[in-house]
N, C-alpha and C positions, 0 to 999 in steps of 0.2 A: 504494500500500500504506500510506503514512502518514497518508491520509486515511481509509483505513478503519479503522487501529486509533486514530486520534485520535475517530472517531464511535462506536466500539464503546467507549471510554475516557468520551465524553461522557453515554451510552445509560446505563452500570455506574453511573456518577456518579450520575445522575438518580434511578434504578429503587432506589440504597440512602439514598439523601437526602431523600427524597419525603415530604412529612410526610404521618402515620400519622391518619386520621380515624375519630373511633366509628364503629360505625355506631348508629344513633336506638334500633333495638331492642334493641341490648344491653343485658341485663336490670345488667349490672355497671355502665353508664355512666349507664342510664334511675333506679335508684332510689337513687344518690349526689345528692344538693341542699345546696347551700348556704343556712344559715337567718342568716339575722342577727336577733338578738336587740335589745331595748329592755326598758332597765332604768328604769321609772316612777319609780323614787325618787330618779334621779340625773344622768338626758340630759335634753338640750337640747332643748326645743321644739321647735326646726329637724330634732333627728334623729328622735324620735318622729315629727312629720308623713311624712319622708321615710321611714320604716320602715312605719309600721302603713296598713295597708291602710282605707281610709275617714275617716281622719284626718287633716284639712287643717291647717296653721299655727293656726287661730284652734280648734279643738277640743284643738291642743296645747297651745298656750297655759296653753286652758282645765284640763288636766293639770296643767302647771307649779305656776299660780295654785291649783289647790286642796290641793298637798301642800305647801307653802310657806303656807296657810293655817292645816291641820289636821295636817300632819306626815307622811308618811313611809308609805304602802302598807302595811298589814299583808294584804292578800290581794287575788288579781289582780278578785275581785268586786268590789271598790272603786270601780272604775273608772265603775263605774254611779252615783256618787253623784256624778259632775261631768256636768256640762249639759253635752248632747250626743252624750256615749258613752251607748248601750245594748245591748241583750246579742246585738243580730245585729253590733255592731260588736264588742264584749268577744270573741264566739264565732270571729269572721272572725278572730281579732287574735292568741286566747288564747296560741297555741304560741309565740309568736315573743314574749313577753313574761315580762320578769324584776322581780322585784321588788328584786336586792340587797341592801344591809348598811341592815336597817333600825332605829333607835337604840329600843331597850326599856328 
């Protein structure tokens, strides 16, 4: 008898501890996404490559070196005036891009 109520004890145990998975079509789980954002006027090279989608180290770079040339993003179009980026990468990129506190 003690091994049954120690298995039915183990069974309860299991059955309310069990961790709880979505499922995939849950419309509540499927259109929650996490965005992380890049802010052109003020990340690091390294984060932009690792954020934007089609943008390697050397295109960020290329980011860095032309608002540290010409100042400061006034609009996410910009981006087309550094070697490199063009508007299937700007379009691929746009949402997930911030421009920040830019000095006027």
């Amino acid at each position: 008898m003690k091994q049954v109520i120690t298995l039915l004890l183990a069974v309860f145990t299991l059955a309310f501890t069990a961790p709880v998975f979505a499922d995939a079509n849950d419309s509540a789980s499927s259109s929650e996404a996490v965005v992380l954002y890049v802010d052109i006027n003020t990340d690091s090279a390294e984060k932009i490559a690792d954020l934007l989608k089609g943008v390697g180290l050397k295109k960020a770079q290329a980011i860095v070196e032309y608002r540290e040339e010409f100042g400061p993003f006034s609009a996410v179009e910009d981006l087309l005036n550094v070697p490199g980026i063009g508007p299937s990468t700007l379009e691929s990129n746009r949402a997930a891009i911030r421009l920040g506190e830019t000095e006027g």
